[in-house]
N, CA, C and O atoms as CSV, one atom per row, in Angstrom:
chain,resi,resn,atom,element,x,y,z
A,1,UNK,N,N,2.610,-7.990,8.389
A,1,UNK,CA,C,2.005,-7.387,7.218
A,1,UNK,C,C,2.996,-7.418,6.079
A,1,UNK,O,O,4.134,-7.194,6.493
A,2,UNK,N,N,2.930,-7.626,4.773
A,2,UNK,CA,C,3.413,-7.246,3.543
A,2,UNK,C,C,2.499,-6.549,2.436
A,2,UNK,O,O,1.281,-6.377,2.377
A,3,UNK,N,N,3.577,-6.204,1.559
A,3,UNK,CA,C,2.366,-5.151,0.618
A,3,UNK,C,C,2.624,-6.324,-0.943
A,3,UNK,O,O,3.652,-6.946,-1.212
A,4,UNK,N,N,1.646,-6.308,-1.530
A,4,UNK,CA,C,1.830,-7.408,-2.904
A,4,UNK,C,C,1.264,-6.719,-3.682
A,4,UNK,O,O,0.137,-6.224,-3.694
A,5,UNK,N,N,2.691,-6.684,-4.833
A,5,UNK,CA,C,2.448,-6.105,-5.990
A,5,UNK,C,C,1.481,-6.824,-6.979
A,5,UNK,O,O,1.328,-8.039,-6.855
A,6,UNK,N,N,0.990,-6.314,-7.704
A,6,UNK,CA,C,0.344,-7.139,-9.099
A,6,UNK,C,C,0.189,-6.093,-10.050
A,6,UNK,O,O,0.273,-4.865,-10.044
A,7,UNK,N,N,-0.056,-6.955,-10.837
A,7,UNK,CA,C,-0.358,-6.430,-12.364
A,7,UNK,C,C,-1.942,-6.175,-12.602
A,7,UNK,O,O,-2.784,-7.008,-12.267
A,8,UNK,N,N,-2.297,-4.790,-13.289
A,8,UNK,CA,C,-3.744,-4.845,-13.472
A,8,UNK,C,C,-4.259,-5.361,-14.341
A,8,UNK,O,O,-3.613,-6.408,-14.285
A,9,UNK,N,N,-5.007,-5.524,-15.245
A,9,UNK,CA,C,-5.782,-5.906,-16.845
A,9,UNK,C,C,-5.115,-5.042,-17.701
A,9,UNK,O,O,-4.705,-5.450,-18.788
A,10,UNK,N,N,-4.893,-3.429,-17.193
A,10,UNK,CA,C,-4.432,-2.815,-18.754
A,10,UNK,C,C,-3.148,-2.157,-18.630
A,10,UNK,O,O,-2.798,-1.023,-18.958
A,11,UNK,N,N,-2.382,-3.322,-17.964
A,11,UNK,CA,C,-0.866,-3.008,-17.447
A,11,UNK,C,C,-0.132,-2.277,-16.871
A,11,UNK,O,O,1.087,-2.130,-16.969
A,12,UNK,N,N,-1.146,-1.615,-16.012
A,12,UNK,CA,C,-0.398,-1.090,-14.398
A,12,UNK,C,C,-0.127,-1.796,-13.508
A,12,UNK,O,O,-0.225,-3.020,-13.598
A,13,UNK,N,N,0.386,-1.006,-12.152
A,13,UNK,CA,C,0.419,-1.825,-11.512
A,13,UNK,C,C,-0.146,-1.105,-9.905
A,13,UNK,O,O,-0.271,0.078,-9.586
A,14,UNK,N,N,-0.377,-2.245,-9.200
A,14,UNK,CA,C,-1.113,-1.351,-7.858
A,14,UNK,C,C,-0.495,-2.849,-6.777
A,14,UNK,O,O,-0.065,-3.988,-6.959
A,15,UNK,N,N,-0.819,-1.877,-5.579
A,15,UNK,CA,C,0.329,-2.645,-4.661
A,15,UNK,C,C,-1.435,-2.972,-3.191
A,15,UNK,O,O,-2.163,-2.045,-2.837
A,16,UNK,N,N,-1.569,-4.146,-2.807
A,16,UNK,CA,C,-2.085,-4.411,-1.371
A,16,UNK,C,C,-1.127,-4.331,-0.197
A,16,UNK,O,O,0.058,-4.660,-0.144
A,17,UNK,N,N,-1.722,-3.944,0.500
A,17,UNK,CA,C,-1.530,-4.140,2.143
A,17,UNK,C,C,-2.183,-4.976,2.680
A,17,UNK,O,O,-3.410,-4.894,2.737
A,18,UNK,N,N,-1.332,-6.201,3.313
A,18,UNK,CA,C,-1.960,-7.387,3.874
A,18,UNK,C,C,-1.852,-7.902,4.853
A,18,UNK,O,O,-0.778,-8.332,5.272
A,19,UNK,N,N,-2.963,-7.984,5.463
A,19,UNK,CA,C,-2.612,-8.295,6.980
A,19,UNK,C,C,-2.230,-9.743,7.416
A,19,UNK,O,O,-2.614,-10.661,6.690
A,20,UNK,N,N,-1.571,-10.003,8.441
A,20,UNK,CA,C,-0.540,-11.583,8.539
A,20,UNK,C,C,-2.217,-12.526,8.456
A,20,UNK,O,O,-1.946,-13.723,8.350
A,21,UNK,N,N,-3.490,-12.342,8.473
A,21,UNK,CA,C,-4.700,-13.093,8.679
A,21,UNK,C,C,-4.782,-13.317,6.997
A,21,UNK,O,O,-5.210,-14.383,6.553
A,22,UNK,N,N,-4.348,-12.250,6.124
A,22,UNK,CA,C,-4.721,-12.522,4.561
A,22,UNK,C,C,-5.876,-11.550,4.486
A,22,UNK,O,O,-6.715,-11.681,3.595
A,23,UNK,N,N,-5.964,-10.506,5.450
A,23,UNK,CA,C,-7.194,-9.687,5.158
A,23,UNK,C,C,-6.304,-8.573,4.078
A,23,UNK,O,O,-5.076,-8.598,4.149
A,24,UNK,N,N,-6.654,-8.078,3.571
A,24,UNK,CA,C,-6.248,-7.201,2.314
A,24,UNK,C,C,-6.529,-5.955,2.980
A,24,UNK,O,O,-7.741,-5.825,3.153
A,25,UNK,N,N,-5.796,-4.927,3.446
A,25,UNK,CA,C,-6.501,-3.530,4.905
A,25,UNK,C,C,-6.255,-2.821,3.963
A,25,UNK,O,O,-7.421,-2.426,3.935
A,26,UNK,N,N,-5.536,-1.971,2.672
A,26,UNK,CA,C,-5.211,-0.995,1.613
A,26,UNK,C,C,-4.946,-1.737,0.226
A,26,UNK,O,O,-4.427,-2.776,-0.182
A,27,UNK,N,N,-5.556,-0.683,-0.231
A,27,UNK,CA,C,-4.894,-0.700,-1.839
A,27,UNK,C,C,-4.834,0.125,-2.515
A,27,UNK,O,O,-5.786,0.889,-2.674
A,28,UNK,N,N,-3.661,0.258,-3.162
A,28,UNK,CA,C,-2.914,1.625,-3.908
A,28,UNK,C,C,-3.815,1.775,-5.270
A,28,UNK,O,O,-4.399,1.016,-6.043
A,29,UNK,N,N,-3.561,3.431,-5.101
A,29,UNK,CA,C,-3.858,3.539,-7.078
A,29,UNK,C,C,-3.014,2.753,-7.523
A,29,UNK,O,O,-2.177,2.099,-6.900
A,30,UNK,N,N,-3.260,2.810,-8.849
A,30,UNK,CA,C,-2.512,2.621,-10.270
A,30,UNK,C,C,-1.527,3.273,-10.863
A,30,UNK,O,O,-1.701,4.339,-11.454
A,31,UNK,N,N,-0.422,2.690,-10.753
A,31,UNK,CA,C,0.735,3.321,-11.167
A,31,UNK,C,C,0.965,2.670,-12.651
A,31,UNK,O,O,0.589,1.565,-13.042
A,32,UNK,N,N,1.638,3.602,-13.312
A,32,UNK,CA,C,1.624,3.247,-14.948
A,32,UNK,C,C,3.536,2.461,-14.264
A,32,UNK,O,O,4.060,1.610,-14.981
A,33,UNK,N,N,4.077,2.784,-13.294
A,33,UNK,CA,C,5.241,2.440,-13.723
A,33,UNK,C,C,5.623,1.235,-12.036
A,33,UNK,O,O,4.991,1.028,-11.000
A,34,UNK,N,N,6.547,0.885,-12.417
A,34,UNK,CA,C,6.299,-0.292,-11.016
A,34,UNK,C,C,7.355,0.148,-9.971
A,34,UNK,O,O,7.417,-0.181,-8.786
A,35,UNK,N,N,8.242,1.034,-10.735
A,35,UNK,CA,C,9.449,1.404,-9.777
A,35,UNK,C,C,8.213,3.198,-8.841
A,35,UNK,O,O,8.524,3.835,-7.835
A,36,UNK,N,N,7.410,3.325,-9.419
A,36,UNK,CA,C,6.507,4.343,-8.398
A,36,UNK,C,C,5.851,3.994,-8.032
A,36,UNK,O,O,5.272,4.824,-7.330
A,37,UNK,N,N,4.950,2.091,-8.001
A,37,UNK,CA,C,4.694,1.788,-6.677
A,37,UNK,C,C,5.875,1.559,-5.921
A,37,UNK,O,O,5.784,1.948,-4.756
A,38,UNK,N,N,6.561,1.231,-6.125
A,38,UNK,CA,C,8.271,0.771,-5.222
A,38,UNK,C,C,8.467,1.914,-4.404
A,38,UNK,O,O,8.248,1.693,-3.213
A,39,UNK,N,N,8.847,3.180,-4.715
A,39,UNK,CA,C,8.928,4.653,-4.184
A,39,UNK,C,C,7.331,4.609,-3.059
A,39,UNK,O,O,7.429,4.400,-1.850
A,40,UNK,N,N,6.426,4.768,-3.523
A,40,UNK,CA,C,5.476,4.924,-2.656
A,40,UNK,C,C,5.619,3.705,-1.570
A,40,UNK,O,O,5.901,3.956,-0.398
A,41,UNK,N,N,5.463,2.729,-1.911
A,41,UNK,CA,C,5.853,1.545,-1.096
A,41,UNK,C,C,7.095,2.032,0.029
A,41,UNK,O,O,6.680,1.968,1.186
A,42,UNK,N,N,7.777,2.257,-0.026
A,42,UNK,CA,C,9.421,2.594,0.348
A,42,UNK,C,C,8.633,3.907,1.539
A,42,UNK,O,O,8.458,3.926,2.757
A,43,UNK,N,N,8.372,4.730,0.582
A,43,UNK,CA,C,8.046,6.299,1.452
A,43,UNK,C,C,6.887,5.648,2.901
A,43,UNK,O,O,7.145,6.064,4.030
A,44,UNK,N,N,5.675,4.651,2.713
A,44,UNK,CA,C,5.128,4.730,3.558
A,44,UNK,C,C,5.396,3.339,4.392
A,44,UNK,O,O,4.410,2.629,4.593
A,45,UNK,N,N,6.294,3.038,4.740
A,45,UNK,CA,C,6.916,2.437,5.080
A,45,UNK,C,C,8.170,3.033,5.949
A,45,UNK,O,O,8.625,2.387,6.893
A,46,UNK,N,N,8.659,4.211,5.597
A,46,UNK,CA,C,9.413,5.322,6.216
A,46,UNK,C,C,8.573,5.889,7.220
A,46,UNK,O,O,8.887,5.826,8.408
A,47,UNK,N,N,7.332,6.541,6.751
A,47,UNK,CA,C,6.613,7.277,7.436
A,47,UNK,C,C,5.526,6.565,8.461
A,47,UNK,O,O,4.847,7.354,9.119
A,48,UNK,N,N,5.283,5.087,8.671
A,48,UNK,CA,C,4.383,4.580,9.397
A,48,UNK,C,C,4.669,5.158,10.623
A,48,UNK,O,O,3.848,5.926,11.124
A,49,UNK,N,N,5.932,4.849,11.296
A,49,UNK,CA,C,6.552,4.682,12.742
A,49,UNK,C,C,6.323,5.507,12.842
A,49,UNK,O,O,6.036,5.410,14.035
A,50,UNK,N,N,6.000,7.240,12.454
A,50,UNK,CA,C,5.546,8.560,12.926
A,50,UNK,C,C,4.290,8.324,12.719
A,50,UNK,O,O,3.837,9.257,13.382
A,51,UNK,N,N,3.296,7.743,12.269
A,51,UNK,CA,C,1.874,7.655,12.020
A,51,UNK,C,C,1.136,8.501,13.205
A,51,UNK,O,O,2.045,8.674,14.016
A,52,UNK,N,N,0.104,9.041,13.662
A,52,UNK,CA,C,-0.331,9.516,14.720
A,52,UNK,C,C,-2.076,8.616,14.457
A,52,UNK,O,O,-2.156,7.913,13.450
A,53,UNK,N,N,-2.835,8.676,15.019
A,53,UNK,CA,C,-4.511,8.275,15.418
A,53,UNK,C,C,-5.276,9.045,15.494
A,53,UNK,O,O,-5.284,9.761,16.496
A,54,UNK,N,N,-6.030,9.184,14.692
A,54,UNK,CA,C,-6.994,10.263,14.919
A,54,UNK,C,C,-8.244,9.681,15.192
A,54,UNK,O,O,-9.180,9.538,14.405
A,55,UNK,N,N,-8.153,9.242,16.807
A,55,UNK,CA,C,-9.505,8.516,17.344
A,55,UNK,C,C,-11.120,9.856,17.236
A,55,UNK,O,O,-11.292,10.783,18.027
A,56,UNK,N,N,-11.960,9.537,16.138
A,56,UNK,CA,C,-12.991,9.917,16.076
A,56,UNK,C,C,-14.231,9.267,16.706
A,56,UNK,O,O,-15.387,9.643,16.512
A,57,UNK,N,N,-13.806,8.137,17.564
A,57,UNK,CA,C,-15.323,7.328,18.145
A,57,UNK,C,C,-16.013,7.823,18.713
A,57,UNK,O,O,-17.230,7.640,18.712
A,58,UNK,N,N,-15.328,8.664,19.414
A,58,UNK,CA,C,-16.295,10.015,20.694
A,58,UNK,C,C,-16.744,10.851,20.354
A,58,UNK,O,O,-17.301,11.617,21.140
């Protein structure tokens, strides 16, 4: 997986989550600044490996 930054139309910026297939699985708000997608990027990226599942199928 990698996350890809871009640029919006009215010059923010918002970050994907992409899966190694090219499926696109998240996408961030809009950040007015690119170093606070970077921070958010960074933070959940810290916090995955604790992630927990909250299986609701049952």
């Amino acid at each position: 997986m990698k996350f890809v930054l871009k640029n919006t139309s009215n010059g923010q910026v918002r970050f994907n989550l992409v899966a190694d297939n090219g499926q696109v699985v998240a996408t961030s708000e809009a950040y007015t600044r690119k170093t606070s997608a970077m921070d958010t990027i960074e933070s959940i990226k810290r916090s995955t490996g604790s992630a927990t599942v909250d299986d609701q199928t049952t």
